[in-house]
C-alpha positions in Angstrom: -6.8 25.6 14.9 -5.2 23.2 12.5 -6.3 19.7 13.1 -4.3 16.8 11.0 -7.2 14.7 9.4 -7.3 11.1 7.7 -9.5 10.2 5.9 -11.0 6.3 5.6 -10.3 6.2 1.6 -6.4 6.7 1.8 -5.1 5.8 5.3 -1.7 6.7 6.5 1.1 4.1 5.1 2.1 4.1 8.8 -1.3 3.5 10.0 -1.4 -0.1 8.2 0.5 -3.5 9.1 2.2 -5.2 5.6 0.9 -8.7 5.8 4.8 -10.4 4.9 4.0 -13.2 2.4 6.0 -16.0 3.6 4.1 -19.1 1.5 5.8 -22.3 0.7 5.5 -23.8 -2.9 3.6 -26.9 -2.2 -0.4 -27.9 -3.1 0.2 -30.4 0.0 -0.4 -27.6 2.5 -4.0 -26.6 0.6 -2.1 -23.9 -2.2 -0.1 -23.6 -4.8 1.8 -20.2 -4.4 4.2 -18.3 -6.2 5.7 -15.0 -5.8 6.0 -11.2 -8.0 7.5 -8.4 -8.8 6.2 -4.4 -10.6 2.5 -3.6 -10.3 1.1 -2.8 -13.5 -2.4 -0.9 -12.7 -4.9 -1.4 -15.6 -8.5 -0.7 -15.8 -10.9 -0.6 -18.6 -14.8 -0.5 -19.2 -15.5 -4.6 -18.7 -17.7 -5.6 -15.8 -18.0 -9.1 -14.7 -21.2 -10.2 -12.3 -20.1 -12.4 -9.9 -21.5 -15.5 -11.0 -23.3 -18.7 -10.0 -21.5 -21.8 -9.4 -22.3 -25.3 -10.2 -20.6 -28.7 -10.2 -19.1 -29.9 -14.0 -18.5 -33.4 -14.1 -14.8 -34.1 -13.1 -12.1 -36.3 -14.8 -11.0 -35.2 -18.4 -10.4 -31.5 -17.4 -13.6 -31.2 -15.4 -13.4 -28.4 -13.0 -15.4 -29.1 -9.9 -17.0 -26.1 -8.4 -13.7 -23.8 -8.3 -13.9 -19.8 -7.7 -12.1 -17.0 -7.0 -12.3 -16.6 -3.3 -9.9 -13.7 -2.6 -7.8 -11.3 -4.2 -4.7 -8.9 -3.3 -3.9 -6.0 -4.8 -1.5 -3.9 -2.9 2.3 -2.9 -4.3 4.2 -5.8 -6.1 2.7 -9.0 -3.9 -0.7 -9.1 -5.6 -2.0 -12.6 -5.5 -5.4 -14.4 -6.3 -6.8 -17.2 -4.6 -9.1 -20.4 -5.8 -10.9 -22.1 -3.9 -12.4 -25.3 -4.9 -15.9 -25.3 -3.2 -17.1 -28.7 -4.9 -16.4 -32.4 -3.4 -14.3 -33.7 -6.2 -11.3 -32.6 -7.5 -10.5 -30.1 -10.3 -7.9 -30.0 -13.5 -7.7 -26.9 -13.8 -4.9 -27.9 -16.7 -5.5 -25.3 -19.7 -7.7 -23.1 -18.1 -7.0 -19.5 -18.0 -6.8 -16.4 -15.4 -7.2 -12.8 -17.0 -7.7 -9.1 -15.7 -9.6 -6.7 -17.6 -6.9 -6.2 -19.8 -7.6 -9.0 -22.4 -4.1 -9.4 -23.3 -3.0 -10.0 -19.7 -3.3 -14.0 -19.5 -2.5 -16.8 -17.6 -3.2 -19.9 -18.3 -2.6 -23.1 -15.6 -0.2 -25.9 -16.6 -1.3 -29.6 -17.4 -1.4 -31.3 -14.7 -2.7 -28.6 -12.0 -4.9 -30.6 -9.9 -6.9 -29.0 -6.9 -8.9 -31.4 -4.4 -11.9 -31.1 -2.9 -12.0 -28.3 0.1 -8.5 -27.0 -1.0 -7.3 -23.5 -1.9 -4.9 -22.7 -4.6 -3.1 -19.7 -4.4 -1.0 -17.8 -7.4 1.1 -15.3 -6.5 2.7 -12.9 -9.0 5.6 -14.1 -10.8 6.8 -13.6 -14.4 9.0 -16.7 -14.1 5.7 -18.7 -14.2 4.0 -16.3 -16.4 1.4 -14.8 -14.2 3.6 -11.3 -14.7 0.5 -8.6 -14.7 -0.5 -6.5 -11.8 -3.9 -6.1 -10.3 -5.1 -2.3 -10.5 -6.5 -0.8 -7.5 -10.3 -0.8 -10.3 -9.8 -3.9 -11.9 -11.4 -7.6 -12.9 -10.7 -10.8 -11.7 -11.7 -13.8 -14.9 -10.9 -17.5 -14.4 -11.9 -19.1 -17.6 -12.0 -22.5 -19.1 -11.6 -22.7 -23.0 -14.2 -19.4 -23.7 -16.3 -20.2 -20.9 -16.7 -17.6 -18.1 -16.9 -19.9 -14.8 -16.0 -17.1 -12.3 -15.0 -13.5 -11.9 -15.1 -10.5 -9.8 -14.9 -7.1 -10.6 -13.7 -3.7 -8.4 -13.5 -0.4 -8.0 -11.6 2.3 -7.0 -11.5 2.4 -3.0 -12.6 -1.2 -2.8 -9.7 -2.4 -1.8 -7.5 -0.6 0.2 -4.1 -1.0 0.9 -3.1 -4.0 2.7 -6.5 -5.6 2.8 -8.3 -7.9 0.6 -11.1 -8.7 -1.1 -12.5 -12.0 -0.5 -15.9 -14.5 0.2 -17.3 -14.9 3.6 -18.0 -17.8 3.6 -15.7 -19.2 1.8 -16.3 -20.0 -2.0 -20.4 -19.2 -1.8 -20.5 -15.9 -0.1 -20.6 -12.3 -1.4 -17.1 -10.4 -2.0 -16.5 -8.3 0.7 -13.3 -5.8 2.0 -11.2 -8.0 4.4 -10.1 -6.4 7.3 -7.2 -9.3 7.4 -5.7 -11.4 4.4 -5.5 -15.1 4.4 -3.4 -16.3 1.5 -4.0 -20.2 1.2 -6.7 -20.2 4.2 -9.9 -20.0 5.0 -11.4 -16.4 5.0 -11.6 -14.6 8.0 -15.2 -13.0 9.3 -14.4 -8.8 9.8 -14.8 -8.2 13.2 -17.2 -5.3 14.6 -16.0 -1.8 14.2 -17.2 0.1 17.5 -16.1 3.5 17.9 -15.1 5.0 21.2 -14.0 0.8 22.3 -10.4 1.5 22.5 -9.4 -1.1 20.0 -8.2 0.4 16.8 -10.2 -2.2 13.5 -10.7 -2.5 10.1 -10.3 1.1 8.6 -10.3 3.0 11.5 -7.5 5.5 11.7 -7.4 5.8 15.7 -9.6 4.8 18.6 -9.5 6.5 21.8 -5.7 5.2 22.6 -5.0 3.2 19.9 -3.1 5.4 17.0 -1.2 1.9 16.0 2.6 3.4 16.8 1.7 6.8 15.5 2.8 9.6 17.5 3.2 13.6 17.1 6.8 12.5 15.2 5.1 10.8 12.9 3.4 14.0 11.5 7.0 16.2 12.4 5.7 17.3 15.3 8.5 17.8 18.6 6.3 16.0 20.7 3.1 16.2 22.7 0.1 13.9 22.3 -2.5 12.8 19.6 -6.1 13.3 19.9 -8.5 10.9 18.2 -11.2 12.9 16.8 -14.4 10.1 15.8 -12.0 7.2 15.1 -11.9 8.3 11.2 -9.1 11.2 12.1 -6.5 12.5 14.0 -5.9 16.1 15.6 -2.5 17.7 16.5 -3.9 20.2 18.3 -1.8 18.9 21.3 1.2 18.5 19.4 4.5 20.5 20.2 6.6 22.4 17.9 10.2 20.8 16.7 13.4 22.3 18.3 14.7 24.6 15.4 18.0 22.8 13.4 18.1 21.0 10.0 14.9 19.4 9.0 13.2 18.4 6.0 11.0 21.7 5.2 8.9 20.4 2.1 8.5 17.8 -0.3 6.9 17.0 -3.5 5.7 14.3 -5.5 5.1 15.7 -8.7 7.2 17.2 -11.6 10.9 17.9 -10.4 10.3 15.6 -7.1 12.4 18.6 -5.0 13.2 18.5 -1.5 14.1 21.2 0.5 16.0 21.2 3.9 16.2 23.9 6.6 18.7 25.2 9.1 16.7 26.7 11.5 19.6 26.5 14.1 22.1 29.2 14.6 25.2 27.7 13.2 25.8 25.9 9.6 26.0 22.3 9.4 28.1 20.0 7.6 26.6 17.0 5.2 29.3 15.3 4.4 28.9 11.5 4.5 25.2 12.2 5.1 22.5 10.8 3.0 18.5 10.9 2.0 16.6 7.5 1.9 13.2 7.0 0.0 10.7 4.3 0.9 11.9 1.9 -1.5 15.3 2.4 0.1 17.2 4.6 -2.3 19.9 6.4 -0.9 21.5 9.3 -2.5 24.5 10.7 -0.9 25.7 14.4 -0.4 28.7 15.5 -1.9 31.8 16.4 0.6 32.0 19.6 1.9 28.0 20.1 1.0 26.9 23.1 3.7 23.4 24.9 4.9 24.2 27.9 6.4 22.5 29.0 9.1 18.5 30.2 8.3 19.4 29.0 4.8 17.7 26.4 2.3 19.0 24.1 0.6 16.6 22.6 -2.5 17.3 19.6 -4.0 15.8 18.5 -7.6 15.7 15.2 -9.1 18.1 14.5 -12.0 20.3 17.7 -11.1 21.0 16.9 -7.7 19.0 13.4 -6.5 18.2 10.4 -8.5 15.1 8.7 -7.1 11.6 9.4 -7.9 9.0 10.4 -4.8 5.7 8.5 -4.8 2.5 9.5 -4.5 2.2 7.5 -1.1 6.3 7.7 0.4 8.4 8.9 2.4 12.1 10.3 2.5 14.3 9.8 5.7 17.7 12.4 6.1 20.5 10.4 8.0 23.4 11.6 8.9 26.9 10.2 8.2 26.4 7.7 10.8 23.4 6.9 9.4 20.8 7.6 12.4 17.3 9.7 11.2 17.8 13.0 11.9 15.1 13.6 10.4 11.8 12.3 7.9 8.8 13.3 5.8 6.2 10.5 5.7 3.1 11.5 3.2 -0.1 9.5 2.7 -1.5 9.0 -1.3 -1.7 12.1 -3.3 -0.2 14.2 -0.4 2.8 16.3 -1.4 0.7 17.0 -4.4 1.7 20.0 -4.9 3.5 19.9 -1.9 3.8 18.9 2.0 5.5 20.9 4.2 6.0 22.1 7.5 3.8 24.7 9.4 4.5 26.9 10.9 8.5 26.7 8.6 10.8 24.7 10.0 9.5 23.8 13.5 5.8 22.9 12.4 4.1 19.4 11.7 3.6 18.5 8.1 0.5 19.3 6.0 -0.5 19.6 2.2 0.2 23.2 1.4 -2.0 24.9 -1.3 1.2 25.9 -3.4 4.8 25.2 -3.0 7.7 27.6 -1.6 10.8 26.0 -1.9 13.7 28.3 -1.1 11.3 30.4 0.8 9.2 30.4 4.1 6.5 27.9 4.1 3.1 30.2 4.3 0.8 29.9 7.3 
């Protein structure tokens, strides 16, 4: 029995809703925002207590009682939010926001000003300087001249992708994983996780019914029906087998990133004009007159035949030359290492296979 597991420290890309960061540019609507671009994850041997907070006095760069209230760390849209707890306002002018790295520095510009009861957010954005990534272990430092006044420090697994980490209650309370990120807003209270309630929350891969969109497709699976095992995985016992034709038969992340396709159907088929598509949207188009024979493979390896990179958490789509998905391989973190493939070859769901066997059967 082969039972498709996931597990709570790396859930399924597909399992998880992208919060879109749509914030406006104006301290009038309680932030400051801004927006980023490349992750750079950095982690190093400092570790910073979260700290107590007290008033300063205020007026000549006094800084009320401001803190770090939440954080974001997932891809490119990392973001850190401030929240000034205090009942005056704070100049946060000259006053500086670090990670663990201690070159990695921004410092606010004269004149930043955050009221009473207000949160300021900073998103990343080299055009405003704030142009270093927050790691997935990593430090949080807001600093004025040498003086520590707040920071938070996390592991690995703390954070997981596409929730926060944040105060509940806002600006006094302990940091905590949020179930749901609110840039600029007050911090929302995680919900209860029951089991067994039918209402997928929080890190829970499945509940009952509720696989949130994921299906027996999602996995390469024909068909059939997901089971929820305790709400922390999935089986595909229940699953069907594909209809044999051309899929994609195995994947890896590592080294030469190949891909291998399949013709499991009975007559060859033509690629011209068709195409493979990563998860950041690369496309790499076949070269006319480019055929897999029937029962054949056809193995593809970066920098001789492709030219994008396959993550350790991605996915690549084949679309044929009117661009519909004929076919895709979705893999959560660390995955395709060495490789993820189909089983049973060619008409089986996809799974992390103990060694790779490209141009060859995929072993049971």
């Amino acid at each position: 029995m082969r039972t498709n597991s996931l597990t709570l420290a790396h859930p399924l890309r597909l399992f998880a809703t992208r919060l879109p960061l749509v914030l406006g540019l104006a301290l009038a609507a309680g932030c400051s925002t801004s927006s980023g671009g490349e992750d750079t994850d950095t982690t190093s041997d400092t570790t910073v207590a979260d700290t107590d907070h007290t008033d300063t006095p205020d007026g000549g760069g006094g800084g009320g009682n401001v803190v770090v209230n939440e954080v974001f760390t997932t891809g490119n849209d990392d973001w850190v939010e401030l929240y000034n707890a205090g009942t005056e306002a704070a100049d946060l002018g000259g006053w500086t926001l670090r990670d663990d790295d201690p070159t990695h520095v921004f410092t606010f510009p004269s004149g930043t000003i955050v009221p009473a009861g207000v949160y300021y957010l900073l998103s990343r954005d080299p055009d405003i300087g704030f142009d270093f990534g927050l790691g997935a272990a990593d430090s949080v430092l807001l600093y004025d001249g040498d003086t520590l006044v707040d920071g938070i420090t996390w592991l690995d697994g703390d954070i997981p992708d596409d929730f926060s980490y944040g105060r509940f209650p806002d600006g006094t309370g302990a940091f905590s994983m949020l179930f749901t990120p609110t840039p600029g807003t007050a911090n929302a209270e995680n919900p209860t996780v029951v089991c067994g309630d039918g209402a997928r929350v929080g890190l829970e891969v499945c509940d009952k019914t509720d696989f949130a969109g994921v299906t027996c497709e999602t996995f390469g699976f024909g068909g059939g029906e997901l089971t929820c095992v305790d709400c922390a995985s999935i089986s595909t016992d229940s699953c069907t087998a594909r209809t044999a034709g051309l899929v994609i038969n195995e994947v890896t992340s590592v080294g030469d990133d190949r891909i291998e396709l399949f013709n499991g159907s009975a007559a060859a088929v033509d690629l011209t004009g068709w195409s493979l598509v990563d998860g950041a949207d690369n496309r790499w188009v076949f070269s006319p007159a480019t055929e897999v024979a029937a029962g054949a493979y056809l193995v593809l390896t970066k920098g001789v035949d492709h030219d994008f990179g396959l993550g350790a958490d991605d996915l690549v789509e084949l679309r044929d030359d009117q661009d519909a998905t004929v076919d895709f391989a979705d893999w959560p973190e660390g995955a395709a290492d060495p490789s993820w493939c189909r089983i049973p070859n060619g008409t089986g769901g996809f799974e992390t296979c103990t060694a790779p066997s490209f141009g060859s059967p995929n072993a049971q």
